[in-house]
C-alpha positions as a LaTeX table, in Angstrom:
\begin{tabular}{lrrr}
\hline
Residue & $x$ (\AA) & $y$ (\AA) & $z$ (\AA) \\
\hline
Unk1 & 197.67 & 177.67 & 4.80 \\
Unk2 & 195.15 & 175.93 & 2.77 \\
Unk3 & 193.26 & 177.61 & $-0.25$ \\
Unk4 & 189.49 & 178.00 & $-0.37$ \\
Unk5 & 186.79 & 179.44 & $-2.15$ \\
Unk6 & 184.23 & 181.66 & $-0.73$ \\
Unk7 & 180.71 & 181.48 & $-2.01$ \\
Unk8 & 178.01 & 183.83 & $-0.54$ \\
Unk9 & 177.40 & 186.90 & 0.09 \\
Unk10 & 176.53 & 189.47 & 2.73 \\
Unk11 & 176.96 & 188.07 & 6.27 \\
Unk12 & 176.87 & 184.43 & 5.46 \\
Unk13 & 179.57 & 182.94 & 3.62 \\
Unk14 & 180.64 & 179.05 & 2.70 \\
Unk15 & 184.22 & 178.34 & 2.75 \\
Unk16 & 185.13 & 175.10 & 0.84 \\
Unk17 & 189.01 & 173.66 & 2.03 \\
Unk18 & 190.56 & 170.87 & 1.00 \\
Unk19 & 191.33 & 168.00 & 2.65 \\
Unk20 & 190.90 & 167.17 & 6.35 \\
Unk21 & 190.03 & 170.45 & 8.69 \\
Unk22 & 189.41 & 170.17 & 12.36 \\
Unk23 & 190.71 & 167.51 & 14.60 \\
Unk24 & 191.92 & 164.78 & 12.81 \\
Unk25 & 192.37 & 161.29 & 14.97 \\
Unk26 & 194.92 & 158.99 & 13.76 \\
Unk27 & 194.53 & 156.64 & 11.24 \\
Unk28 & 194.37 & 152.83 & 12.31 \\
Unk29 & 193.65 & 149.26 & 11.01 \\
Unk30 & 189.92 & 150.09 & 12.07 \\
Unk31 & 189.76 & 153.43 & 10.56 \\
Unk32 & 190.21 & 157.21 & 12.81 \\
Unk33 & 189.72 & 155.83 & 16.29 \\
Unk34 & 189.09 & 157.81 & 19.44 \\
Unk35 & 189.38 & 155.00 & 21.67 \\
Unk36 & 192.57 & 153.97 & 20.45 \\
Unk37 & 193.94 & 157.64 & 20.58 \\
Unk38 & 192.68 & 158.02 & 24.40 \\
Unk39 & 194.17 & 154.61 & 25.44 \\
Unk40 & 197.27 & 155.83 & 23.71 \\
Unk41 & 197.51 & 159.33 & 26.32 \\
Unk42 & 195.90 & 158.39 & 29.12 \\
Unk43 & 199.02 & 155.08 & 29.29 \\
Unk44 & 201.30 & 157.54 & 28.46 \\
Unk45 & 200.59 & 160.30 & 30.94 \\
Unk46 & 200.28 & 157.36 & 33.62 \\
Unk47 & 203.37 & 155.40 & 32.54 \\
Unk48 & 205.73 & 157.43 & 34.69 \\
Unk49 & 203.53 & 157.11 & 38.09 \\
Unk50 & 201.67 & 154.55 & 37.91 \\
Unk51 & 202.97 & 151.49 & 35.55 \\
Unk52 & 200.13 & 149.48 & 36.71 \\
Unk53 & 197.76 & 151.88 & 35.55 \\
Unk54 & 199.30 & 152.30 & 32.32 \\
Unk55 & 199.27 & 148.94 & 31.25 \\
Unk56 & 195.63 & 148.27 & 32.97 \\
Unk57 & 194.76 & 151.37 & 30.56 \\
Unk58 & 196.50 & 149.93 & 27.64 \\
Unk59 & 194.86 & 146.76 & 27.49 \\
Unk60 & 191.30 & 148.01 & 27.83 \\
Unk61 & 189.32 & 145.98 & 25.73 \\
Unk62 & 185.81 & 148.29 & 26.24 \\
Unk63 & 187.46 & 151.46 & 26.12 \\
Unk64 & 183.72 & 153.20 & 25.66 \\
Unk65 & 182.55 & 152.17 & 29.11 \\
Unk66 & 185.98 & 151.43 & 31.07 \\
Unk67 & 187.66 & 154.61 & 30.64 \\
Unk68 & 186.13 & 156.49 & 33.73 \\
Unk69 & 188.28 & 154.05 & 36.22 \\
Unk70 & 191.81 & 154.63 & 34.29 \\
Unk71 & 190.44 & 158.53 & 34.21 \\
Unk72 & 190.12 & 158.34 & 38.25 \\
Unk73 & 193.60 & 156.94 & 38.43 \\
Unk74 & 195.37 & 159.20 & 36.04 \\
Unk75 & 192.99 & 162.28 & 38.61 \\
Unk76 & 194.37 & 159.98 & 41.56 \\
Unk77 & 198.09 & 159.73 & 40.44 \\
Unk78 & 198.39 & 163.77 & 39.80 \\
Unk79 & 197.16 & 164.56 & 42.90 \\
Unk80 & 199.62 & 162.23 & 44.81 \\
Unk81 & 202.50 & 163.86 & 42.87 \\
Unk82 & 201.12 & 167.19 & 43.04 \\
Unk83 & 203.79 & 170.26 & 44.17 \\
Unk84 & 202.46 & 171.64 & 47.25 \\
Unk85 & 202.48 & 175.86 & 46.57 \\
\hline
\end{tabular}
């Protein structure tokens, strides 16, 4: 648990924290990356069932607009493996 201080009163109050608060992407060469990060788990959860698609997701180079086709296969690949109930 962080300290803060609370300044206000009544309903409305600011609460100042230190450092970072929220999610906090990972540090890279290029700064806190989401692209990176989502390359990262969407390889990962498709390593196991679909190699192909993990390195195909790895080596994105335009993660911003090519991430909807490794998506689809990651969707794809858990339904094929799904349990039946």
């Amino acid at each position: 648990m962080r300290q803060s201080d609370t300044v206000g009163s009544g309903r409305w109050r600011t609460v100042f924290v230190e450092g970072p608060t929220g999610v906090v992407f990972p540090k890279t060469d290029a700064g806190r990356s989401t692209s990176v990060l989502g390359r990262a788990v969407v390889a990962d959860a498709l390593r196991a069932v679909d190699p192909v698609g993990a390195r195909s997701a790895e080596h994105e180079t335009n993660w911003r607009h090519g991430y909807l086709g490794h998506f689809r296969r990651l969707v794809e690949a858990g339904c094929s493996h799904a349990t039946p109930r």
